[in-house]
Legacy VTK file of the C-alpha trace (Angstrom):
# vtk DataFile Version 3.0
C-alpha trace
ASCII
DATASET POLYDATA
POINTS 154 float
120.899 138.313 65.182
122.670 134.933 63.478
122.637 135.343 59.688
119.870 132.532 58.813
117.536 134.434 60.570
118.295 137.693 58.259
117.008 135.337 55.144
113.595 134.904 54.453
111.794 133.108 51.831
107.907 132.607 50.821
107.274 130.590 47.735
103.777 128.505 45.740
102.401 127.248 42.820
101.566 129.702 40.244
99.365 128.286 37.575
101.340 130.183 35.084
104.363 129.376 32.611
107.895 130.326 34.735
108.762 132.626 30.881
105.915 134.583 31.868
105.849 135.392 35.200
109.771 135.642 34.655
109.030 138.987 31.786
106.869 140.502 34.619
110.130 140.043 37.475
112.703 140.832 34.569
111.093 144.211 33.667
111.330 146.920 36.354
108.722 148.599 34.835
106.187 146.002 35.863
107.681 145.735 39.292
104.868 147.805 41.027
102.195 146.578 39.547
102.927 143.130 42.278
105.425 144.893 44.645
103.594 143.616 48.025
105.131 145.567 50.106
103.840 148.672 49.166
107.698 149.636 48.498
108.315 150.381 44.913
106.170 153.118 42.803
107.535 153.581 39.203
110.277 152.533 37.128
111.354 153.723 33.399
110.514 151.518 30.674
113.209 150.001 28.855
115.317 148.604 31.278
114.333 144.889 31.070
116.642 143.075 32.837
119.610 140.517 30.612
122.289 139.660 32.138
124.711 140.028 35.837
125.803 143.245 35.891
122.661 144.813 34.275
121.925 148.014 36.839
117.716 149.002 36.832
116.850 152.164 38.989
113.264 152.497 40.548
111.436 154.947 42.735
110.284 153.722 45.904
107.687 154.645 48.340
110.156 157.670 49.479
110.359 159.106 46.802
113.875 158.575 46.320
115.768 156.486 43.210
117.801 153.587 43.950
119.765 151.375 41.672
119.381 147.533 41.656
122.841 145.542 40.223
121.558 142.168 38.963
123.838 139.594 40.622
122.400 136.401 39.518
120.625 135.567 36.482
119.402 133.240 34.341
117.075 133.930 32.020
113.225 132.261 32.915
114.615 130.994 35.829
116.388 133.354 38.534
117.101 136.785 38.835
118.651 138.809 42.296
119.597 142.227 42.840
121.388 144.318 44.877
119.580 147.679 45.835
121.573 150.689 46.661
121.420 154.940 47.152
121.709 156.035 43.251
126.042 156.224 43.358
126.181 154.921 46.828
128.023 151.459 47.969
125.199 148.810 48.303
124.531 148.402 52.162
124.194 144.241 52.011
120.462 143.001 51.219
119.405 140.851 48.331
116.127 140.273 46.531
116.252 137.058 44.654
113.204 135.185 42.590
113.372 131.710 41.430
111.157 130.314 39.389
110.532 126.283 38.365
108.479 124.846 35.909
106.894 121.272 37.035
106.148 118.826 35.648
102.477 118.669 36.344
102.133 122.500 35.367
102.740 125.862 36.763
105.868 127.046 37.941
107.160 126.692 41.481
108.152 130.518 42.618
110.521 131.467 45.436
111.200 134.793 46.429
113.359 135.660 49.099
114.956 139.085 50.857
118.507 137.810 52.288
119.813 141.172 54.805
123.061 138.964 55.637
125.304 141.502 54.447
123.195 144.564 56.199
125.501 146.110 58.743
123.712 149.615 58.646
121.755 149.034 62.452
119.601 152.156 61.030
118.400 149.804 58.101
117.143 147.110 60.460
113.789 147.749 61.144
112.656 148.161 57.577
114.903 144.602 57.084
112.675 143.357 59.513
109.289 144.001 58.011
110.149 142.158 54.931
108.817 139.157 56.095
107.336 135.627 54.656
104.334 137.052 54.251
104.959 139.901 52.597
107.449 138.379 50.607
104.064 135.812 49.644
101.829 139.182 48.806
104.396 139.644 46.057
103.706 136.226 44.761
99.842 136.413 45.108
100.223 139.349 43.008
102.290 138.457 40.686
100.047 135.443 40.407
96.906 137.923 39.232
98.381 139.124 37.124
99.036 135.966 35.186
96.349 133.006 36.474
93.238 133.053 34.503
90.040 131.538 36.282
89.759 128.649 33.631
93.252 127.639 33.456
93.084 123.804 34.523
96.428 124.015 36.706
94.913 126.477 38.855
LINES 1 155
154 0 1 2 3 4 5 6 7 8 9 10 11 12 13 14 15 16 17 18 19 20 21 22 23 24 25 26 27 28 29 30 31 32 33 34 35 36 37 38 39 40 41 42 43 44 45 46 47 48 49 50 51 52 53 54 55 56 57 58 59 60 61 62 63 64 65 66 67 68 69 70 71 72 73 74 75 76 77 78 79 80 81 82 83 84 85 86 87 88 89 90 91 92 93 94 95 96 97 98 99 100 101 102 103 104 105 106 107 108 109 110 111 112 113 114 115 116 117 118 119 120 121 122 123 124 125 126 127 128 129 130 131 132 133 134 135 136 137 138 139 140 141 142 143 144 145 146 147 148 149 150 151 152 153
């Protein structure tokens, strides 16, 4: 499989400012409340996310931990990780969100799941169900969280 087909992306309007729907994506402990792929159950508080380099663990579906290492960031506007096995190497996928205001209001949000890297063949077929539209569930959650019915830009 060529590499641009390992990277996909969903993205919409959210009628929402980009600094709030960026504290919900920054703080791990928020993470399951949109997590649309079922993946990610609980997360300690006080890890909100501040800089590259920053390392957030979460439980998934599985039970087990895994660490995140925040490899881009800047603050209200993008924010990736790198998920690994808690002490583990990372095995090569990315999660990035990137969020921009307009000008006519709301905030323009990508998110995308880039498996480039992933060379583990046993890691493909979970790779493989992180598609557009699940990617988009975590949007459309994310986006209840924040839209209110009366807001004008929604």
């Amino acid at each position: 499989m060529a590499a641009e087909e390992r990277i996909v992306a969903a993205e919409r309007v959210v009628a929402a400012e980009a600094a709030e729907i960026f504290e919900l994506i920054a703080d791990p402990a928020r993470q399951p409340e949109w997590d649309g792929n079922g993946n990610l159950t609980a997360a300690g508080a006080g890890q909100r996310v501040r800089a590259v380099g920053d390392v957030f663990t979460m439980t998934i579906h599985t039970g087990e931990v895994r660490e995140n290492r925040i490899v881009e960031f800047v603050e209200g506007r993008r924010i990736a990780w790198l998920p690994s096995p808690v002490g583990l190497p990372e095995p090569g996928h990315l999660w990035r969100w990137e969020l921009e205001p307009l000008a006519s209001g709301g905030t323009l949000v990508r998110h995308g799941y880039d498996w480039s890297g992933l060379t583990d063949e046993t890691r493909f077929a979970r790779a493989r169900a992180n598609t557009a539209e699940a990617l988009r569930a975590s949007i459309d959650r994310l986006a209840g969280l924040v839209e209110t019915a009366d807001d004008p830009r929604r």
